[in-house]
Phi, psi and omega in degrees: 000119194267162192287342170276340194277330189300325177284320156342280198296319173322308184279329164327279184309314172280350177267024182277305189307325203279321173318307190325295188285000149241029166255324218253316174282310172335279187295012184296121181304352158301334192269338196310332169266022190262313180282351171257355187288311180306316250216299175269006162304307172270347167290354184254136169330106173276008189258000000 
């Protein structure tokens, strides 16, 4: 394994991990009503 395939695989594995974590900070059950707020705001009768 030569040093460019070593950077490859290195930045493969850290943008995985930065995915991971924000996918992981998204679904996190504290924001769930931050993220759902949008969403029944508009489903409600402003009349």
């Amino acid at each position: 394994m030569n040093s460019s395939a070593l950077f490859y695989f290195l930045f493969t594995l850290l943008l995985s991990v930065i995915f991971g974590g924000i996918i992981r900070y998204y679904y996190n059950p504290k924001r769930k009503q931050k993220i759902e707020e949008p969403k029944h705001r508009m489903l409600d009768d402003e009349q």
